[in-house]
N, C-alpha and C positions, 0 to 999 in steps of 0.2 A: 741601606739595602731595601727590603719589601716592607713598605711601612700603613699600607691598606689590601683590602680582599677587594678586587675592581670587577671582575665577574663570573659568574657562575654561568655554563651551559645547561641548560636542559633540552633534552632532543627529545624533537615531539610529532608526532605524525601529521596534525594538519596546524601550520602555523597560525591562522583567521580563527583557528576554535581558540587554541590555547590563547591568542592574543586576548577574546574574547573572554576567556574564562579569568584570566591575570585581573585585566583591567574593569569587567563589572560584578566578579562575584567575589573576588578576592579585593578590589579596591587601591589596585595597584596604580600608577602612572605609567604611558608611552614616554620612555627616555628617547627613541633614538630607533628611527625604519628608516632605510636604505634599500633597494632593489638590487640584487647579486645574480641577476639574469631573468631568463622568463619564470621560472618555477618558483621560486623562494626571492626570506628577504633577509634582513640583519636586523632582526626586532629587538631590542633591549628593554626590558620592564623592572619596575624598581616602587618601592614604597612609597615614595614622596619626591618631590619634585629637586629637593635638597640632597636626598643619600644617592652618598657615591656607588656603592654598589649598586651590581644591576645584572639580571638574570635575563641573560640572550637567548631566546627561544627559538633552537634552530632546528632547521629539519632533519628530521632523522633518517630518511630516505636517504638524502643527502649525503650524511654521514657516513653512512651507510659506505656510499661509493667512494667517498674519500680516506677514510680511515675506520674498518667496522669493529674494530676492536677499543674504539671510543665511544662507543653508543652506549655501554654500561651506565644505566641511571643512577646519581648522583645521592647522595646522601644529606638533604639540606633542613638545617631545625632553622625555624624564624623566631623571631622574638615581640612580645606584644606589653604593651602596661596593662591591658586590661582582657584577660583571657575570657570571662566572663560573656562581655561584648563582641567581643571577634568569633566567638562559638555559636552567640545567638546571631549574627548575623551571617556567618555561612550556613546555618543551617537554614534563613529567609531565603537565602539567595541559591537553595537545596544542592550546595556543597554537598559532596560525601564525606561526613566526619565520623571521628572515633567515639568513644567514650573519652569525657576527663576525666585525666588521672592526677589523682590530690595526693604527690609527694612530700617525702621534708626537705629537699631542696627545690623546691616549684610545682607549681601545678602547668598541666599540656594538655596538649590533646592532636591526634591523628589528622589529617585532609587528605583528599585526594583531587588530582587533577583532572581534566578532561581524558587523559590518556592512562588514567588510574595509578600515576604515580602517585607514593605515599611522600610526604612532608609531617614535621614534626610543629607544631606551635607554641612556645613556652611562654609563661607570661615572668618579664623582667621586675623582679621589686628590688 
């Protein structure tokens, strides 16, 4: 049956920012742009050049006109080995981050996107 999560939409109002915010401030890789007519494209981004998963950053204008009751932003936690690092380096690259919060099942912390979507960042031990 379903035996991986292959990807995640997020709908975002200009795809060249978001692309731009994934790939140099978050540190993501270009999986996968395709051109889907004059306006948009099919941009897939994703951690590393290995994980399968990969978050399709499509437009939401778009969306809009095709299905507007799919635009509801998503709910996504990522996962890191070193929360630490990942906090001081979005705040270099002046991310909008949360506070880290130091639980007894993990420590996270908040991000926001170009489009001020919120993301969750946990660090995996």
């Amino acid at each position: 049956m379903i035996n991986k999560i292959g990807k995640v939409t997020v709908y975002v109002q200009d795809q060249e920012q978001a692309k731009d915010f994934w790939l140099n401030k978050i540190g993501f890789v270009l999986k996968f742009e395709q051109p889907m007519g004059p306006n948009a494209s099919w941009i897939e981004v994703g951690p590393s050049e290995d994980e399968f998963t990969t978050l399709v950053l499509y437009s939401q204008s778009l969306m809009e006109q095709q299905k507007p009751s799919a635009v509801a932003h998503p709910s996504i936690l990522f996962s890191t080995t070193d929360i630490e690092s990942a906090y001081n380096k979005m705040k270099q690259k002046e991310v909008e981050v949360g506070e880290m919060m130091k639980m007894p099942f993990g420590t996270m912390f908040t991000f926001k996107d170009q489009d001020g979507h919120e993301y969750l960042l946990r660090e995996d031990k």
